[in-house]
Each structure stands twice: as C-alpha cells, then as structure tokens.
C-alpha positions in Angstrom: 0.0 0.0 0.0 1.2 3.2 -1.0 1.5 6.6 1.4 -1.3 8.1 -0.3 -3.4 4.9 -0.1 -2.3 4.5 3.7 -3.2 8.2 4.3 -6.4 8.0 2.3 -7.8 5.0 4.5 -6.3 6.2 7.8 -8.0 9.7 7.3 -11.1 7.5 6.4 -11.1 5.8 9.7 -11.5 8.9 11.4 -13.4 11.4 9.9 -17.2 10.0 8.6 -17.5 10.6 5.1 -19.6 13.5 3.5 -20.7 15.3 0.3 -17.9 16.1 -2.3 -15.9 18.7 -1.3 -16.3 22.7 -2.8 -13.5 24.4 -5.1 -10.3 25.2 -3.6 -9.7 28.9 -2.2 -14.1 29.5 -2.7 -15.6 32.1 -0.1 -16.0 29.9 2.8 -20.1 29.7 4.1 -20.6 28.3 6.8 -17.7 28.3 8.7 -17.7 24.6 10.8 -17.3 24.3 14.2 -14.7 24.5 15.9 -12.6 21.2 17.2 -13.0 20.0 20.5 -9.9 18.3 21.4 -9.4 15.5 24.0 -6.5 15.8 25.8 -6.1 12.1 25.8 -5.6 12.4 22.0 -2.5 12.1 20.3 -1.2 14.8 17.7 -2.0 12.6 14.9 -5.5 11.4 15.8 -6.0 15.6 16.2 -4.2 16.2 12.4 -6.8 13.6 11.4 -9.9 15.4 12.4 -9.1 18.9 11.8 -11.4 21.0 9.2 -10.9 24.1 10.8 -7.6 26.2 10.0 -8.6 29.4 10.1 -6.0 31.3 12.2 -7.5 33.0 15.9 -9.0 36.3 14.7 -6.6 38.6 16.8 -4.1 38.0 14.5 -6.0 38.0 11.4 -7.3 42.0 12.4 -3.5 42.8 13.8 -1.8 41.5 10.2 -5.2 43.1 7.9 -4.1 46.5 8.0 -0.5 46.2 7.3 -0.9 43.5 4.3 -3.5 46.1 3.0 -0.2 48.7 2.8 1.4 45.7 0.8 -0.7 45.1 -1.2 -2.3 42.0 -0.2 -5.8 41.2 1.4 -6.4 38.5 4.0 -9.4 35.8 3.8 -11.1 32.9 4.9 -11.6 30.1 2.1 -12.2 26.7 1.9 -9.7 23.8 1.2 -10.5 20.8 -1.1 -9.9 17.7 0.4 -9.5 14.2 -1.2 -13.0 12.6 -2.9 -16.1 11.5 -0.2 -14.4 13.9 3.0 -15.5 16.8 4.4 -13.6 20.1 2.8 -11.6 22.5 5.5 -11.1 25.7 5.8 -8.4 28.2 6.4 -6.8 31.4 5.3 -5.2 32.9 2.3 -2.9 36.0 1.9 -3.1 37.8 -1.4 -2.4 39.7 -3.9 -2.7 40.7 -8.1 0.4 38.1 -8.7 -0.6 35.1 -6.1 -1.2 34.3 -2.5 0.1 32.2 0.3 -2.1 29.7 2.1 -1.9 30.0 6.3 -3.0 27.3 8.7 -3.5 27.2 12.3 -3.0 24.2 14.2 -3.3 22.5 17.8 0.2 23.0 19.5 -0.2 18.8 20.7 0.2 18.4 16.7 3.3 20.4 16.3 5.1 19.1 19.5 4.4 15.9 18.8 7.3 13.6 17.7 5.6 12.2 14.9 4.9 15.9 13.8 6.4 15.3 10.5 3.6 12.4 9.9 0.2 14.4 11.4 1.3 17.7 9.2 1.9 15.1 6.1 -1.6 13.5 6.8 -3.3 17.0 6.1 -0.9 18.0 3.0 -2.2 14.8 1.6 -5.8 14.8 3.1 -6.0 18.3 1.6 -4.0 18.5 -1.6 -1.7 20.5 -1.0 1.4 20.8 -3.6 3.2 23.6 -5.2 3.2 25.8 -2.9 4.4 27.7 0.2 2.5 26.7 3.1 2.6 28.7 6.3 2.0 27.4 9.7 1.0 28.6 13.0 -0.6 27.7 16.2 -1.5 29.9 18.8 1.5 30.8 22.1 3.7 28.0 20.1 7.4 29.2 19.4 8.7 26.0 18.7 7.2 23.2 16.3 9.1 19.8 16.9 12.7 19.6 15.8 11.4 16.6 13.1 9.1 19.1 11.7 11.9 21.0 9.7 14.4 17.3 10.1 12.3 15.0 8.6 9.2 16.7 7.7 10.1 19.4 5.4 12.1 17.2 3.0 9.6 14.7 3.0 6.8 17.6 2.0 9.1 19.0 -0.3 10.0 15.9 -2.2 6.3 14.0 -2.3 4.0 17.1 -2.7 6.3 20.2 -3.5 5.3 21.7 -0.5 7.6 24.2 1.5 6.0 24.3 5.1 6.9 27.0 7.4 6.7 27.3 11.0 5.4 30.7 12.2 6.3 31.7 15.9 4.0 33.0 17.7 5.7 36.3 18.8 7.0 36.6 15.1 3.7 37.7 14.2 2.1 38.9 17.6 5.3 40.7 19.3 5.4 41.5 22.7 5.8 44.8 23.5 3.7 45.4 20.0 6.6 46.8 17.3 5.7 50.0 15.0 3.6 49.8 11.9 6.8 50.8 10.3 8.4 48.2 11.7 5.8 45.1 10.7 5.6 46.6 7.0 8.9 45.8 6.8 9.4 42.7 8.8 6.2 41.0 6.7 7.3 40.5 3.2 10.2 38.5 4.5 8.6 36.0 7.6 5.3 35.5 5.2 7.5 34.8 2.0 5.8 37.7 0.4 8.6 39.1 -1.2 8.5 37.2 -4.3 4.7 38.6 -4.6 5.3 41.4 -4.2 7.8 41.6 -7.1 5.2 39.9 -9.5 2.6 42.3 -8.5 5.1 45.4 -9.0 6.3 43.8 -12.7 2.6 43.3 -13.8 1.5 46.2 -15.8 -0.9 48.8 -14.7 -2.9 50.8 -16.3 -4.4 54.2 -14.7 -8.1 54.1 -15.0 -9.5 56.6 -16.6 -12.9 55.9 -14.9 -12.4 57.4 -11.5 -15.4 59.0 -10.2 -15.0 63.0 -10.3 -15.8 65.8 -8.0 -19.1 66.3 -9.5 -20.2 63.5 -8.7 -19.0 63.1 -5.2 -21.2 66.3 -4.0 -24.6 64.6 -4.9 -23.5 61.5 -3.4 -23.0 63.1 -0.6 -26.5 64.4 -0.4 -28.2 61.5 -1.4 -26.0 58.9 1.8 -26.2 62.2 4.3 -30.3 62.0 4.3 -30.1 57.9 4.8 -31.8 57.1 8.2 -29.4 54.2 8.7 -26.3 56.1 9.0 -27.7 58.4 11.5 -28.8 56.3 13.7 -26.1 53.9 13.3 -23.4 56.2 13.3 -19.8 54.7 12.5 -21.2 51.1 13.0 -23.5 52.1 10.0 -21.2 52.4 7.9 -18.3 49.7 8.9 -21.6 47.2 8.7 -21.9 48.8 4.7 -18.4 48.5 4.0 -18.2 44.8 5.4 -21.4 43.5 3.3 -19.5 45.3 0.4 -16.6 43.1 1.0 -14.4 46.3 1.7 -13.3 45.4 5.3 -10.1 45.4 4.5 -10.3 49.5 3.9 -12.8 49.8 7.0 -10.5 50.4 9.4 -8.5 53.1 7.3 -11.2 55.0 6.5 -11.4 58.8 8.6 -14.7 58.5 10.4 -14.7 62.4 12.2 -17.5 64.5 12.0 -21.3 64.1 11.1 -22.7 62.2 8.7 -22.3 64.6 5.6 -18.2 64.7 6.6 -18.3 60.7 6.8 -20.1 60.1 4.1 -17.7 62.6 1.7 -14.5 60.8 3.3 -15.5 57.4 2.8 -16.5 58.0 -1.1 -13.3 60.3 -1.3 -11.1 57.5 -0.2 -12.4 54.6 -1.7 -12.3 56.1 -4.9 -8.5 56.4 -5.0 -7.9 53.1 -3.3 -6.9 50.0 -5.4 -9.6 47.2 -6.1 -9.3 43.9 -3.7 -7.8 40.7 -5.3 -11.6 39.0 -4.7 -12.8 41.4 -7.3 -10.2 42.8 -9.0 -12.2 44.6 -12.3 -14.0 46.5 -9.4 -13.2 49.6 -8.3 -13.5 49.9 -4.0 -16.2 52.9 -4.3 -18.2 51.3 -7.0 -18.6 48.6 -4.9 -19.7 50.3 -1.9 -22.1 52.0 -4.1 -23.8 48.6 -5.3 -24.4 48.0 -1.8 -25.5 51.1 -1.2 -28.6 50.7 -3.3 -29.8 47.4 -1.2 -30.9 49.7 1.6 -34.4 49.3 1.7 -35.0 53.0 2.8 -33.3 53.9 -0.3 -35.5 56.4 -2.2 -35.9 54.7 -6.3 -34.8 57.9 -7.6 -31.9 58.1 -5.6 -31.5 54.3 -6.4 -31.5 55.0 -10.3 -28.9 57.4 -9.7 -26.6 55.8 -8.1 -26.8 52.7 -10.4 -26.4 55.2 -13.8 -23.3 56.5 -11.9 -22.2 53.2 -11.4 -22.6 52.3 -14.9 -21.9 55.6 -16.6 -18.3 55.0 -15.2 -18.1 51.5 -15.0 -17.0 51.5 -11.4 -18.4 47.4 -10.7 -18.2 45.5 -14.2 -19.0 42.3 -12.0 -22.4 43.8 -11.0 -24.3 42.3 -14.0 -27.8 43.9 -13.1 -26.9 47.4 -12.1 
C-alpha cells in the first residue's frame, strides 16, 4: 500500500464521510465548528480530524491593515480535500500576482514527535502541492525539531510543499513593534517578497474611470439623508463597508464628523484606493455603491442614480444587473 493509499484509508477511519468537497480557495459559508480536542488524544488522531484552519482572529485584524499597505488582502476560504471527505477551511494571503495559504494548528500536533507524519496527513488529506504553506498555532514558538528534520524534505520531495513554521511572537510581538516596523518585517517571515515583485512587474494601467468631483457632491446628499447612518453612526457604515466586501479599507477610513463629513471621506477614499484581489475589475467605491442601493430605505430615484453612476463610469463590471 502506498502513502497516499495509507493516508487515504487512515483519514477515512477517522473522519465520517460527507458530500464532495467545494473548489479550492471559494468564499467559505458556513464556517464549521470549531474542534473539541481530547487531551487524551494524540497529535496525529488531532491532524486527522481537523477542518478548521482558520487562524485565531486577533491575529488576522492585527496583520489586515499592514498586508493592505502591501498590497495583499487576507481571507477565509475553503480547502478541497480528497474525494467523499468533508472540505476544510483556512486562510489565504493575497495579492494581483498570487497568494500564500496559512494554517492554524493545535500545539499537541506540532510538539508531537511524529509531527512530521500528522502535518503530512493533512498535506495529503488536503491537496496540497506547489506551494508555500505557512504554519502557525497559537502561544507555540517552537514546532518539533522533526518538523523542519524530517518533515520538510519529505513535504518537499512527495507534494512540493515548502511548510513553514510561524512563531508566535513573530507575528504577535510582545511589546507590540511600530507599523513601520511590521511593513517591513512582513514580506520576509510570510514569504511575500516574491509577490510582491510579480505584482510590482505586472503592468498597470491608470483608469480613466475614477469618479469626479461632480459627482461626489450629490452622493453626498443622497448617503447624508439615509436614516441608517444616522442612527447607526460609524457602525452604520463599517456594517456597509463589510457587506460590500471592503473590510479590509474599513478600518483606514477617517470617520470624524457628522454624517455629511463621513459620508464625503468614505466615497473620497475609496475612490483612490486600489480594487481587492476577490474582485479585481472593481473599483473599491463602485462597490460600496452597489451595496448602497440594497438599503431598503433607499428612495428609487436616488436608487436609479446611483446605479447610472455606477454604470456611466463602470465602477463594478461584476455587477451584471446594475
């Protein structure tokens, strides 16, 4: 029997077989529960049962705003897994030229002896190959020492997988570090670098469909008078900007002042801002726009002109019915 045939019916033994798996690197709906581990349970019995690899979300919001200065955009998606077991899910850092997938895992996995076999279980399990695959667990410093002695040239030789072990404090210091200092600390620990020089080679093209003054004045008018944002304040419009799929810019957008002032900086901002890798024909405000017009309060004429903005100066070319 073969590894992949040994890994196939060992994974089998543990997890109870379900519907094909989804696409790789899909939005991820619904997220699954979380793992409850037994502390009786070995590191590989753990690796075998894991689905969820999304990293904890205080790291996620502390690396978001920095990776957005880079360039890059961090997201939950889904993993395919081998035929008849249940897909996982995790994270993915990217950009215009590429991305790198992140995992979290249980720290009994990683200091486990027979690390190098539990993380090879879910490189198999998951189909992983070609790739740079980093890997973190919560508090950990150190993985095993037969994760990098025997594991990584065993990943590296049967799947073309370069696995990385992530300290803990590498990415969540302690004292914090500077902005200035993570930006450029990043591109090196998350093997960005290369990215980032694809993404700078790739040629750009200034678009000449950037919404103009004129139009930013009735805009204005038309979000200043919606009941939602004055009531909601701030919250209103961080819950508009997620639903848009612009979280990534919500927390670098200037909230100050009263509504009209809010709603001239966000649509000021976003316009200059370049599109997320998700939707990458879309430009930040155009999207915010299309979600504007799903507020039910909305008046229809102030609906209609929105959507001829939108369309006059094809701001959302994935928004087939605006």
């Amino acid at each position: 029997m073969g590894f992949v045939e040994a890994t196939k019916e060992a994974v089998q033994g543990i997890a109870k077989i379900t519907a094909q798996s989804s696409e790789v690197l899909t939005n991820l709906t619904p997220n699954p529960a979380p793992l409850e581990i037994d502390p009786g349970e070995t590191g590989g019995a753990i690796a075998g049962k894991l689905e969820d690899f999304r990293i904890p979300q205080v790291l996620k919001e502390l690396l978001a705003a920095s990776l957005l200065e880079l360039g890059f955009e961090i997201k939950t998606v889904d993993i395919k897994s081998m035929p008849g077991l249940k897909p996982g899910s995790g994270d993915l850092i990217q950009n215009t030229a590429g991305g790198r997938s992140v995992l979290h895992l249980p720290r009994k996995v990683l200091e486990d002896q027979l690390v190098w076999q539990s993380v090879g279980l879910i490189i198999q399990r998951f189909q992983f190959s070609n790739q740079i695959l980093l890997i973190v667990s919560e508090g950990l410093e150190t993985a095993h020492v037969f994760f990098d002695t025997i594991g990584k040239p065993m990943w590296a030789k049967k799947d073309t997988v370069d696995a990385i072990f992530l300290p803990w404090t590498h990415l969540v210091p302690n004292p914090p570090i500077a902005n200035s200092d993570r930006l450029s600390v990043l591109p090196k620990l998350l093997k960005l670098e290369e990215l980032i020089t694809k993404a700078q080679n790739m040629p750009t093209v200034k678009p000449s469909n950037r919404l103009p003054d004129t139009e930013i004045g009735p805009l204005v008018t038309i979000l200043s008078a919606i009941k939602f944002f004055i009531d909601e304040g701030v919250t209103g419009w961080r819950t508009q900007l997620d639903q848009a799929g612009l979280t990534p810019y919500s927390s670098k957008i200037d909230f100050e002042g009263n509504t009209s002032t809010r709603a001239y900086s966000v649509l000021n901002q976003l316009r200059d801002w370049p599109p997320l890798a998700d939707k990458p024909e879309d430009q930040p405000v155009g999207r915010f726009l299309c979600q504007i017009i799903t507020i039910q309060e909305l008046k229809t004429v102030d609906k209609d002109h929105i959507k001829k903005i939108v369309r006059d100066y094809n701001l959302a070319p994935s928004a087939k019915d605006i």
